[in-house]
Each structure stands twice: as C-alpha cells, then as structure tokens.
C-alpha positions as CSV (number, residue, x, y, z in Angstrom):
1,X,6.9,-5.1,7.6
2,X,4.0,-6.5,6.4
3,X,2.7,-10.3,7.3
4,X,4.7,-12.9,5.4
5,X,2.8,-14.6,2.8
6,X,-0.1,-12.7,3.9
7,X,-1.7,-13.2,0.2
8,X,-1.8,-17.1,0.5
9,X,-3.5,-17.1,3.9
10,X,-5.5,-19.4,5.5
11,X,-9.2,-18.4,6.8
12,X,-11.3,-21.5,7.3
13,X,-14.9,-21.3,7.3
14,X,-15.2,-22.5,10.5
15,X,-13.1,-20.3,12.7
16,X,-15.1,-17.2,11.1
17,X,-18.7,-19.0,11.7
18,X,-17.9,-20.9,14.4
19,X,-15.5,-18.6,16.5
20,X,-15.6,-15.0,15.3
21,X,-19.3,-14.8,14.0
22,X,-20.9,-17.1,16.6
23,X,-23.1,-15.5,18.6
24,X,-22.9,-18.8,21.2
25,X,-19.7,-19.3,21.6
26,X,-18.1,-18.9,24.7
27,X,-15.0,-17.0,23.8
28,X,-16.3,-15.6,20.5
29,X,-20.0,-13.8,21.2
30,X,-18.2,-10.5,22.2
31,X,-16.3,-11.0,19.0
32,X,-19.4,-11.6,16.8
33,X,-21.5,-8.4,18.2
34,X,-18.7,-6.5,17.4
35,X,-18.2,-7.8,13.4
36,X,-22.1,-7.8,13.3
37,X,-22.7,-4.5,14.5
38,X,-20.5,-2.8,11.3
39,X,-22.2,-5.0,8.7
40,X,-20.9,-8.5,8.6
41,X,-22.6,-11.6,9.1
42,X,-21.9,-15.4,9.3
43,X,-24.1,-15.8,6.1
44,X,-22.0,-13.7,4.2
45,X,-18.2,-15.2,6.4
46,X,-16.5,-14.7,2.9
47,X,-16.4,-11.0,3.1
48,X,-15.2,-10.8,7.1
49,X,-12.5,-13.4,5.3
50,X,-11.7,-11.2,2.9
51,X,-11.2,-7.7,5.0
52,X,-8.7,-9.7,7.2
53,X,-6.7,-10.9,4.1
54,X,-6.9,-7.4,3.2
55,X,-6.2,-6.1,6.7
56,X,-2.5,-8.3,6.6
57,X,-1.5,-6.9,3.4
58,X,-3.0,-3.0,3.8
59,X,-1.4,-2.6,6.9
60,X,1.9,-3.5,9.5
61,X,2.9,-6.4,11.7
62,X,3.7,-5.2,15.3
63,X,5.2,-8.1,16.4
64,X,6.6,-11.6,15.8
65,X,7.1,-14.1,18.6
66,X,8.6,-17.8,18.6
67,X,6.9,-20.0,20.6
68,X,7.3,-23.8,20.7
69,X,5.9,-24.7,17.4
70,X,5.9,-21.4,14.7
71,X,6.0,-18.0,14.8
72,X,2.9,-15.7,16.3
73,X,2.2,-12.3,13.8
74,X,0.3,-9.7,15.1
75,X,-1.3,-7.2,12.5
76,X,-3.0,-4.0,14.0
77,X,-4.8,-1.7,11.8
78,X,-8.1,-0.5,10.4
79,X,-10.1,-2.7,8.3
80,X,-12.9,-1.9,6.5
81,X,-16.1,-3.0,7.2
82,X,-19.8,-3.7,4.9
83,X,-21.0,-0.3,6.6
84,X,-18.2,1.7,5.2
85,X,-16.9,2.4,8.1
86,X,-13.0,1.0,9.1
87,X,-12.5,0.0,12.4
88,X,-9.0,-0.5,14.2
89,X,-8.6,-4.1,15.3
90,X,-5.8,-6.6,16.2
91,X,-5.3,-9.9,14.2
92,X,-3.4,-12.9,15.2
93,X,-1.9,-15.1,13.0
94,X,0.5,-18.2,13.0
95,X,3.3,-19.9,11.2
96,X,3.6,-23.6,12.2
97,X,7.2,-24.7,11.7
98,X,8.2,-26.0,8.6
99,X,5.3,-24.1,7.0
100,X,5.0,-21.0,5.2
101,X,1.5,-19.8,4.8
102,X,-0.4,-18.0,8.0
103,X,-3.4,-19.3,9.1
104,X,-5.6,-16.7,11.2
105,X,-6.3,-17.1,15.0
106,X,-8.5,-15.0,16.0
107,X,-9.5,-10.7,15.4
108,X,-10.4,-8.4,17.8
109,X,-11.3,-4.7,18.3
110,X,-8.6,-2.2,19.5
111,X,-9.3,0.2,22.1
C-alpha cells in the first residue's frame, strides 16, 4: 500500500535545510553527511524534496500507527540520488487528524 496522498505532500524548505541538510544541527548532521555524500545539497533542497516525493509513491508503506493526534507512515525503500546511485532509506511521515495530506518528518539511511 502506498502512502496516502503521497502526491500532494508536504516538504517545507526548512525541515530539508534546516534538519536533514544541516550540517549543524544537533540531530540532523549525521543525516546531512549522509544526503551530501550521494550528491545532494542544501543549495539545491528542491531535488532531496523531490526524491522523497518520489520515494512515497515508487515504493511501500511498512507501517501505520495512531498516535494521539494523526497517523505515523513509514515508507522504506530506495531512492535515487544526484550520483545515480539509489540508496535504501526510511521516511517518516504524518497525518494530523482531520487532515489529509502528509507532511514529512524526517529520512534516514537503512542498514
């Protein structure tokens, strides 16, 4: 099953430059290194944006969890990458209640 509404969602600017290609901050660098090191860059946050849109609708959720105010998706898969290359990586998403469009949380590499 693929993410719901995965076509409409929600990447702001700031959660890929400020989270997953900031090389300072304190939960992200590890993050960053790891985007930066297969081509992307926070210059260019539009096409880390647009793998992950591509990485909810090319491949399949693995779970759905309620929680106290939506629903948690979690998309595992490879996305491809400016290098070429495609990478196997782990995306959260989220559903507030009484909304319909995911916004991302945060990516990460699979081992």
């Amino acid at each position: 099953m693929k993410l719901p509404n995965h076509e409409e969602a929600r990447i702001p600017k700031r959660k890929i430059t400020g989270y997953l290609l900031s090389t300072t901050h304190r939960d992200g660098h590890h993050k960053a290194r790891f985007f930066m090191s297969y081509g992307f860059s926070a210059e260019g946050w539009e096409v880390l944006a647009n793998a992950l849109r591509r990485h909810a609708a090319e491949n399949e959720m693995v779970k759905a969890e309620q929680t106290p105010f939506g629903t948690r998706y979690v998309v595992e898969g490879p996305l491809s990458t400016p290098n070429g290359r495609l990478v196997n990586v782990r995306v959260v998403w989220f559903v507030e209640h009484a909304e319909t469009i995911p916004r991302l949380v945060t990516a990460y590499p699979l081992e």
